[in-house]
N, C-alpha and C positions, 0 to 999 in steps of 0.2 A: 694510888691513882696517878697515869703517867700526868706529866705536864708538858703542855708544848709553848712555843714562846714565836707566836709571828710576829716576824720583823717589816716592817710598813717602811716605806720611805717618807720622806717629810720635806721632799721637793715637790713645788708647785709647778715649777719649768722646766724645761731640757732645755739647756742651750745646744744650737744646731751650729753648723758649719758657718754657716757666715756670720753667726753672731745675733740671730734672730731667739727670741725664746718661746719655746713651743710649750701653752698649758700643759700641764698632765698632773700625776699624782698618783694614786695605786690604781689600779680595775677593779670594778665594783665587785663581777663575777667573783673573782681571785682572791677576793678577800671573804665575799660572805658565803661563796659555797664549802668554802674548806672547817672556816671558823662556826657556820653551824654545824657542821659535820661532827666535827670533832666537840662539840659541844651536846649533842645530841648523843655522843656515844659517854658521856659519861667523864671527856676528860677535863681537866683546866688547862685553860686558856688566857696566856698574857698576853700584852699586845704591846710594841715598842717599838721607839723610830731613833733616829740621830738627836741628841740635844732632848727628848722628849717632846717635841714640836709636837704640835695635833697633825695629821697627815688630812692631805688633802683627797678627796674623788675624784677622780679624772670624768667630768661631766659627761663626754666623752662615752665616756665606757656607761652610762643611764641613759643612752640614745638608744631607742628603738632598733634605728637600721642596723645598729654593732650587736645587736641581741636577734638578729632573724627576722626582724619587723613585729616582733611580740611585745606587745606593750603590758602582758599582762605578767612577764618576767619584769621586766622594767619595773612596773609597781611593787612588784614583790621583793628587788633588790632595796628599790627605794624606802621599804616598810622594813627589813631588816635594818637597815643603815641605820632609818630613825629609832628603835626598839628602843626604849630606855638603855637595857643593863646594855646594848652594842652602841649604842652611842654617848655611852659615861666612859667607855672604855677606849673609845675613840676620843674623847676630848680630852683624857689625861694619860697618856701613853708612858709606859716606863721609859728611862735613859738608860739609852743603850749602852753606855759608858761604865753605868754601874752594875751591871753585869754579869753572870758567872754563866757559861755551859754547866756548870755541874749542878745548880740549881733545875735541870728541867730535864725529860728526855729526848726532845725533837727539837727542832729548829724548823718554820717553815717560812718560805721568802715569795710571798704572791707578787705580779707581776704591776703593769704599767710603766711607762716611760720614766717616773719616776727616778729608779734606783740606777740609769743607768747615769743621772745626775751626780747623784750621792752614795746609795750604798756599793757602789764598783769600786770606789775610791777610798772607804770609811776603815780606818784604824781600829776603831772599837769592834765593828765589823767582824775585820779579816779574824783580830785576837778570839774572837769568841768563837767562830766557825773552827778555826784553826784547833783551839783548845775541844771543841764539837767533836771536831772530824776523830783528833786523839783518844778520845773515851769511847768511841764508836759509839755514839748519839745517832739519830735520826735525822738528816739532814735532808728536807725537799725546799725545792726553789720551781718555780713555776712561769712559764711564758718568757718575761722580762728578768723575771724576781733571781734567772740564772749570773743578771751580773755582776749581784753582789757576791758571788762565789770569786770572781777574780778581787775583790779585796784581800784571800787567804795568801798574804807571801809569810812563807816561812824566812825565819833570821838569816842564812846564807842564801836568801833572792827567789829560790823553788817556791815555784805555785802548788802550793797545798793539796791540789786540788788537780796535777798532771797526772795524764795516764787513766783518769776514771770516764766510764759510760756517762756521756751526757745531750739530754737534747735542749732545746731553747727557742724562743723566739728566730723562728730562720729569716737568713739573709732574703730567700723570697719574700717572706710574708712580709719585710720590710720596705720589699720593692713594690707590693700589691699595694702595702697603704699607701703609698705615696711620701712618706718619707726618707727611702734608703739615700739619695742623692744627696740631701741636706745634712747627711746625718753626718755628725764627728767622727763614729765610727759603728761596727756593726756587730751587734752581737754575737753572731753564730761565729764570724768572721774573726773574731777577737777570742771567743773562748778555745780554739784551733788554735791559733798562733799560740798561746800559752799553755796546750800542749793536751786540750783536751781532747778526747775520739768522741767526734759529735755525729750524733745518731739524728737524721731529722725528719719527718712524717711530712705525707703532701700536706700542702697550704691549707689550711685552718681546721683542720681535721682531726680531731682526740687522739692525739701521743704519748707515751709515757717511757721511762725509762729507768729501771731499777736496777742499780750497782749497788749490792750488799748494803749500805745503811744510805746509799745515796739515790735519791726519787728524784727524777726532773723530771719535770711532762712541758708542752710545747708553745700552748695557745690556751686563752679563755676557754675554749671546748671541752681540755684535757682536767678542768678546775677538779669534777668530781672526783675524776680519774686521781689526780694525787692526793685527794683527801683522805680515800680509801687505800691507796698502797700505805698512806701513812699510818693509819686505825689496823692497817693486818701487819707491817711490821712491826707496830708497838704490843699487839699483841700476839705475838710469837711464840709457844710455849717457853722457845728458848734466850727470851730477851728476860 
């Protein structure tokens, strides 16, 4: 039975440009459309942050207007979240520290402002993606979840992770919510500089992008969309 292992952030804030700290935490979407997904097909599912912290919801992301004005997805994120077996698993997350790639076959990295606090920057991180990428494992990261892909530096400085197909949280869509200006720096804008061909779909519209074991898709939209590239590449005949 494959295993996959979602890595959650376990920041509560972004710190922004002036020094302001902006709530966040994972996206609700990002997290429970994949993890039922893949749960519903049969496979296991672990779930881990930095230090093992419990991760936070980006409240945020359980608002109505960020879900189409449907309050009735709304409830249904919010009844996931609470589920006993998703919320024992949410309150004691694996440490990311003690960790092996080879224990699992996919890595998936759901989005919110979160990760680009911590997992962009996270050692244990980069070493397991990096060690990921080597064994050609399944690697998806989704919306935001692409910035913990700039934590892979290899030993002599190379980003891990240069030269592949990738989309992300774009610089518009950062402009549209009203945070691009305040922000330290900018996703799409940043995973470019370190050398990636970034692929990016209009503003808020289901994206995806599939480079041989690497899946990014775009925005909350795209949530289904990588759960499923991740369930047909894991079952592959030739995986």
């Amino acid at each position: 039975m494959p295993k996959i292992l979602i890595i959650l952030s376990a920041a509560d804030q972004w710190t922004l440009k002036d020094g302001a700290k902006h709530p966040t935490g994972f996206w609700a979407e990002e997290f429970a459309v994949p993890h039922q997904a893949f749960r519903e097909a049969g496979f296991e599912v672990a779930v881990a942050t930095p230090g093992g912290v419990r991760p936070t919801v980006d409240e945020v992301s359980l608002r109505p207007d960020q879900n189409g004005g449907d309050q009735a997805k709304v409830d249904r994120l919010r009844h996931y979240l609470a589920s006993p077996a998703v919320a024992a698993e949410l309150s004691a997350p694996l440490r990311l520290a003690g960790l092996s790639a080879a224990d699992y076959d996919a890595v998936f990295l759901p989005g919110g402002h979160g990760p680009m606090e911590d997992l962009a920057v996270d050692p244990d991180l980069g070493r397991l993606l990096t060690e990921a990428l080597d064994r050609d494992l399944v690697i998806s990261a989704l919306c935001h979840g692409p910035a913990g892909l700039l934590s892979a530096t290899r030993p002599d400085g190379a980003w891990a992770f240069a030269g592949r197909r990738i989309t992300a949280f774009s610089d518009e869509e950062e402009r549209q919510a009203g945070l691009a200006e305040n922000a330290p720096w900018l996703l799409e804008s940043r995973l470019r500089e370190r050398g990636g061909e970034l692929v990016t779909g209009p503003a808020w519209g289901p994206h995806l992008i599939v480079d041989g074991n690497l899946i990014t898709a775009q925005n909350p939209a795209s949530s289904a969309l990588a759960a499923q590239a991740v369930l047909d590449n894991l079952t592959k005949e030739n995986r």
